[in-house]
TITOR-827849 format. One line per field, with one value per residue (C-alpha): x, y negated, z negated; residue in three letters. Coordinates in Angstrom, 3 decimals, padded with zeros to 6 digits. Example, Ala and Ser with C-alpha at 12.3 -4.5 7.8 and 13.67 -1.06 7.14 Angstrom:
2
east = c(012.300	013.670)
north = c(004.500	001.060)
up = c(-007.800	-007.140)
code = c(Ala	Ser)
END
This chain:
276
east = c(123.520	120.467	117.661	115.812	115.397	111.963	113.665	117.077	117.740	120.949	119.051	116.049	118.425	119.843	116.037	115.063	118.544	117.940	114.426	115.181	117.999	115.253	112.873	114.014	112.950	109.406	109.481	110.606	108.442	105.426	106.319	107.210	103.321	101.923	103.745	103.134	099.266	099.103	101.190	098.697	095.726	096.950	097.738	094.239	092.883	094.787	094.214	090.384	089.792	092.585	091.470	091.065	092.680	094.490	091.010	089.629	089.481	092.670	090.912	088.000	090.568	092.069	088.977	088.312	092.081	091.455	087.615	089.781	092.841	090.265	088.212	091.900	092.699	089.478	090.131	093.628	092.192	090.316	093.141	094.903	092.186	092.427	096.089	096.576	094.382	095.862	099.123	098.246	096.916	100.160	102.050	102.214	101.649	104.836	103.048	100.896	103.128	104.841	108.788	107.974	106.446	109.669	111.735	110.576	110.154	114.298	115.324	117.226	114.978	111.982	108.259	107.756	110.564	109.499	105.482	107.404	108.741	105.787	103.747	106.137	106.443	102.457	100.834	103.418	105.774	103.138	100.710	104.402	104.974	101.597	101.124	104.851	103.930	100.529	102.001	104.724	101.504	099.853	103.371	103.548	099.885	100.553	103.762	102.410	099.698	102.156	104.135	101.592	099.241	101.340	098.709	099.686	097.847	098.910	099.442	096.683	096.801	098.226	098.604	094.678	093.748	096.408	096.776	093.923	091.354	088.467	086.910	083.881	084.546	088.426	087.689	088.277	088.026	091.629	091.916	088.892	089.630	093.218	092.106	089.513	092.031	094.287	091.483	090.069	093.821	093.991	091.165	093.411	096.374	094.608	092.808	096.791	097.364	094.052	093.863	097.440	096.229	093.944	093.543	092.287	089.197	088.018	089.162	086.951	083.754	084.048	083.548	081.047	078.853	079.203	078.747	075.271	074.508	075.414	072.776	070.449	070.160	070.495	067.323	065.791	066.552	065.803	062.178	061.791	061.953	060.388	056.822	054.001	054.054	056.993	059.927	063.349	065.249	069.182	070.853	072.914	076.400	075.387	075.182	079.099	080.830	084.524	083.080	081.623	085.165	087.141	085.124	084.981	088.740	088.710	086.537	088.507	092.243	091.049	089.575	092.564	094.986	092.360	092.913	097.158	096.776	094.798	097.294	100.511	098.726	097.480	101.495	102.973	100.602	100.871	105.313	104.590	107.429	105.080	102.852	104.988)
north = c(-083.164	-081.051	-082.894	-079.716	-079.884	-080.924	-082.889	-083.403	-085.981	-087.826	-088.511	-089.532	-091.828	-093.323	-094.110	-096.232	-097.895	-098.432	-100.079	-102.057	-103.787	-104.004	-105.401	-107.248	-110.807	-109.256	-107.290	-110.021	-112.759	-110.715	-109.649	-113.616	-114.343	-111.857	-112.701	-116.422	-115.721	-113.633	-116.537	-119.402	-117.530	-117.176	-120.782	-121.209	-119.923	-121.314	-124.777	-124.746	-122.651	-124.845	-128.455	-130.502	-127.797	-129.956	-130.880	-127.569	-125.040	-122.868	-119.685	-120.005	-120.841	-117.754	-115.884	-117.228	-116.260	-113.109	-113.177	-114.969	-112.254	-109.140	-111.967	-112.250	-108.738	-107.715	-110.432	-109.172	-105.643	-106.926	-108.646	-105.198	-103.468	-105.670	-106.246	-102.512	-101.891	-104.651	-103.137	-099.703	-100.853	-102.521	-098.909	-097.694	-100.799	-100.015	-097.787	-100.724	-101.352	-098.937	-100.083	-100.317	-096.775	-095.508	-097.314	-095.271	-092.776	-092.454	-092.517	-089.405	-088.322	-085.927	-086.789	-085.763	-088.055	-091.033	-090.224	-090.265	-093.265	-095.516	-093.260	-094.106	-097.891	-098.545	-095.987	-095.850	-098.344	-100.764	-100.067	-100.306	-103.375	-105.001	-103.703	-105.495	-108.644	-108.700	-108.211	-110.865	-113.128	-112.950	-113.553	-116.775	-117.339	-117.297	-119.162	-121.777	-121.725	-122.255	-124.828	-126.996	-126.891	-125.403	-122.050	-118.837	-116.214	-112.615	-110.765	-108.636	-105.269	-103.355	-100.147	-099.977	-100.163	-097.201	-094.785	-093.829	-095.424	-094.731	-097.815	-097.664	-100.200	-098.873	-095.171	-093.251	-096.596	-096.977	-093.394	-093.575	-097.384	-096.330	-093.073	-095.289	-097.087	-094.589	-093.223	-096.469	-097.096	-093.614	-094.522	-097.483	-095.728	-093.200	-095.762	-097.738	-094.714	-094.031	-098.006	-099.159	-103.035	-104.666	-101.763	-103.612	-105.235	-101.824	-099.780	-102.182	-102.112	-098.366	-098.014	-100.402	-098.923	-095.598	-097.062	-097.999	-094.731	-093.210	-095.031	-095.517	-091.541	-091.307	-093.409	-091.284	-088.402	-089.486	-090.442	-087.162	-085.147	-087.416	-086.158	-088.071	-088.255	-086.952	-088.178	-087.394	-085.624	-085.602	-082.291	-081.927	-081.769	-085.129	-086.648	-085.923	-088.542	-086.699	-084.081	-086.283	-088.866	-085.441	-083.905	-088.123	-087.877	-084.542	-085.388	-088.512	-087.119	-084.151	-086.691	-088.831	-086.045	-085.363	-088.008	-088.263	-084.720	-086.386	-089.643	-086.807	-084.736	-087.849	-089.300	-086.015	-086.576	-090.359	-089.475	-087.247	-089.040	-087.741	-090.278	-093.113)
up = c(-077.664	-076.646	-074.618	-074.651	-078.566	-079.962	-082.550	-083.757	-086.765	-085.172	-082.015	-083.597	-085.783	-082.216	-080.900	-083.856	-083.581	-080.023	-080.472	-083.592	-081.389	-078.332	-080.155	-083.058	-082.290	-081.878	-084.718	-087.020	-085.577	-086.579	-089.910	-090.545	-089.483	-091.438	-094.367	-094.061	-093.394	-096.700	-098.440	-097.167	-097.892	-101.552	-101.832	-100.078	-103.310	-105.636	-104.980	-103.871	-107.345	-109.550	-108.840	-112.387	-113.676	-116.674	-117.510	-117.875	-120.408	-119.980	-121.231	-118.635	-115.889	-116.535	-116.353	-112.737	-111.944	-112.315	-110.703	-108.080	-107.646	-106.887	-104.252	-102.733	-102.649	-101.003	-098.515	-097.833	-097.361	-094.625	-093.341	-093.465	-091.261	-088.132	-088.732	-088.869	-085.479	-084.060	-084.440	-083.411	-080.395	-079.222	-079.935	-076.346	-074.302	-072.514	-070.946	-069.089	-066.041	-064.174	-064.406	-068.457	-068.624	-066.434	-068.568	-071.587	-069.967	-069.190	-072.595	-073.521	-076.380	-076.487	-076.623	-079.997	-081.389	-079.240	-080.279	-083.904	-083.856	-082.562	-085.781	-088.752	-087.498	-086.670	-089.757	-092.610	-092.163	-091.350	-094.846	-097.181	-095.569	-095.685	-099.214	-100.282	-098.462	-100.452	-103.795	-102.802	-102.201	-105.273	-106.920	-104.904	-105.826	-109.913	-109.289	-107.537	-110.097	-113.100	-111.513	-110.664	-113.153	-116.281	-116.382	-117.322	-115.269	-113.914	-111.612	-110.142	-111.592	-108.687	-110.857	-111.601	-107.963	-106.437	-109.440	-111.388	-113.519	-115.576	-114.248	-112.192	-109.779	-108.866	-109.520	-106.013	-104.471	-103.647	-102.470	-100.301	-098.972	-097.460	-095.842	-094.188	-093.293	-091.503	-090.340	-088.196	-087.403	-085.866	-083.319	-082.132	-081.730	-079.491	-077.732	-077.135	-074.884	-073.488	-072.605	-072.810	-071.419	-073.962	-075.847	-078.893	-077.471	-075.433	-078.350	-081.211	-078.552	-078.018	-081.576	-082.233	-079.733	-081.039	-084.287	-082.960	-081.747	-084.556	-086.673	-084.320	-084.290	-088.121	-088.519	-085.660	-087.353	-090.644	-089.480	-087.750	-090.474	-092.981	-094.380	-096.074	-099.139	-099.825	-102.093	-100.789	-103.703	-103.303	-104.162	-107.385	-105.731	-104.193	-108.144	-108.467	-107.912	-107.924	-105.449	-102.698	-103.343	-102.260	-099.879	-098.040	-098.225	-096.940	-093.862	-093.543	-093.277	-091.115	-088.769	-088.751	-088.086	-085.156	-083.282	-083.909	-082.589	-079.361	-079.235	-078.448	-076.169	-074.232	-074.901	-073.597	-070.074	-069.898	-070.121	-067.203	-064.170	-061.330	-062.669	-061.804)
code = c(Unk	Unk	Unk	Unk	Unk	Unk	Unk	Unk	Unk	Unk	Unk	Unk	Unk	Unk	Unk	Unk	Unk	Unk	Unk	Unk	Unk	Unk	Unk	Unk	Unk	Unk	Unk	Unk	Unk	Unk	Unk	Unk	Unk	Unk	Unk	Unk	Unk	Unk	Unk	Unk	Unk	Unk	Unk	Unk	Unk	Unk	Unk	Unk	Unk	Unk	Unk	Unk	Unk	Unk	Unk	Unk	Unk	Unk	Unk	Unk	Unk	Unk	Unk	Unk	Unk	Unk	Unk	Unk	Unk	Unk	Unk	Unk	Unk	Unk	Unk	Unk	Unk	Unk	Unk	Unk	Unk	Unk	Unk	Unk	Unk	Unk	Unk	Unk	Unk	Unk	Unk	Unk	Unk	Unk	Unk	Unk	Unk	Unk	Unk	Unk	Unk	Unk	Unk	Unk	Unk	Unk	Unk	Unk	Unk	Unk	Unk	Unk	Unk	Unk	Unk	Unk	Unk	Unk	Unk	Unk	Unk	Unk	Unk	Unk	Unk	Unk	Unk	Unk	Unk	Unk	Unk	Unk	Unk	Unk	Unk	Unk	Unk	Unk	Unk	Unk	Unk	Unk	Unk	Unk	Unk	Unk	Unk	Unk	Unk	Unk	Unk	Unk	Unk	Unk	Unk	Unk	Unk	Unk	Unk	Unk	Unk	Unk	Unk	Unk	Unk	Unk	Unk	Unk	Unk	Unk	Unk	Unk	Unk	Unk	Unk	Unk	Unk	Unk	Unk	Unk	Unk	Unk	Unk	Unk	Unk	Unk	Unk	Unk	Unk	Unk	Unk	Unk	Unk	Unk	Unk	Unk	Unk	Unk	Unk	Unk	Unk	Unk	Unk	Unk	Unk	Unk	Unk	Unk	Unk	Unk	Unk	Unk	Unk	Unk	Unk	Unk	Unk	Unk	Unk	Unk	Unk	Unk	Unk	Unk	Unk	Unk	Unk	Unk	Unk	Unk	Unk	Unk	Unk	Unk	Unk	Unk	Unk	Unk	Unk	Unk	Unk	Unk	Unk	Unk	Unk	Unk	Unk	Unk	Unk	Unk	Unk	Unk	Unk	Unk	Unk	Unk	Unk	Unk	Unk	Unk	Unk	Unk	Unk	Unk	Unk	Unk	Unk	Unk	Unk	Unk	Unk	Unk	Unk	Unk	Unk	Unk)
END
């Protein structure tokens, strides 16, 4: 087989083989924890919104099920955004310690598969799985809710908040909320190489202080050019809504592929041997 090949399927294949088998334990230790932590939160819910429930109207208990299932789902998206920089963070830390960083370093695959790998298991695979393991929660949630205190309630409606809808407070959100997403997570991942020991913590106060910057110059700016008595007046394009969702998503994704496009070219130096 060619090592000189950028990528070839069957070796590719091998690598995720090999670090499935290196790192199963890990791998299903933390999937177990998240899943749990989803589970207990949803239970969490359940029973401090559900006490006296056989003495309460059913019809108004299943109006605060399903005030309760969106307060759930906003608190699992926030779950997902320091679960999913969390995990990005931890995608090169082999490269912390020399005999770790020559051990991947050895493996008879090519940068780009090996920068693959770490991608699909920290961006995509990560979001599927959360996304199943939160759906599996709310299931537990309106079992849980049935068996103990004989209420029908559903589900909450998954398809409204990732396909379309006419609704104000889902339209574009969905759309806009996971690009935001990928696009925070892509900031850790770059930072895992750029700081492969606690990445997380210099990573999160990197962008928190440019975070502040960034305001602090908006307001500057903002109060530079503001005149007296004067009424800011936004332009037209600003007014629709399906314009500024696309061109947010737009700035988002091109700023996301930005920084995977950093994270390689920082991988491909950091797998240098003369290094170590």
């Amino acid at each position: 087989m060619s090592q000189n090949q950028i990528f070839n399927m069957q070796r590719f294949g091998l690598l995720i083989n090999h670090d499935v088998r290196e790192n199963w334990r890990k791998i299903l230790l933390s999937l177990g924890g998240l899943l749990g932590a989803l589970i207990i939160i949803g239970l969490f819910y359940a029973v401090t919104n559900f006490q006296g429930g056989d003495d309460i109207d059913p019809e108004w208990l299943r109006h605060i099920s399903e005030r309760m299932a969106l307060t759930e789902v906003i608190f699992f998206t926030i779950i997902m955004f320091f679960a999913g920089a969390y995990v990005a963070s931890t995608a090169f830390k082999s490269f912390s310690s020399a005999p770790s960083a020559l051990s991947s370093i050895m493996i008879p695959a090519s940068q780009f598969e090996k920068f693959m790998v770490k991608w699909l298991v920290t961006v995509p695979c990560f979001f599927i799985i959360y996304v199943a393991f939160a759906m599996f929660a709310d299931w537990v949630r309106v079992a849980f809710i049935d068996m103990n205190y004989h209420i029908e309630v559903s589900t909450f409606d998954w398809n409204k908040l990732f396909f379309h809808s006419e609704e104000i407070a889902f339209k574009h959100f969905s759309l806009i909320g996971i690009m935001t997403f990928f696009c925070v997570q892509s900031f850790f991942l770059l930072g895992s190489i750029v700081w492969p020991r606690v990445s997380f913590l210099k990573t999160f106060v990197s962008l928190f202080a440019l975070g502040l910057i960034y305001g602090w110059f908006d307001f500057w700016f903002y109060d530079l050019l503001e005149k007296p008595d004067t009424m800011f007046v936004a332009p037209e394009w600003l007014e629709n809504g399906d314009l500024v969702a696309t061109l947010v998503v737009l700035a988002l994704t091109v700023l996301s592929l930005f920084n995977y496009c950093l994270t390689f070219m920082r991988f491909r130096e950091a797998e240098t041997i003369v290094r170590w």
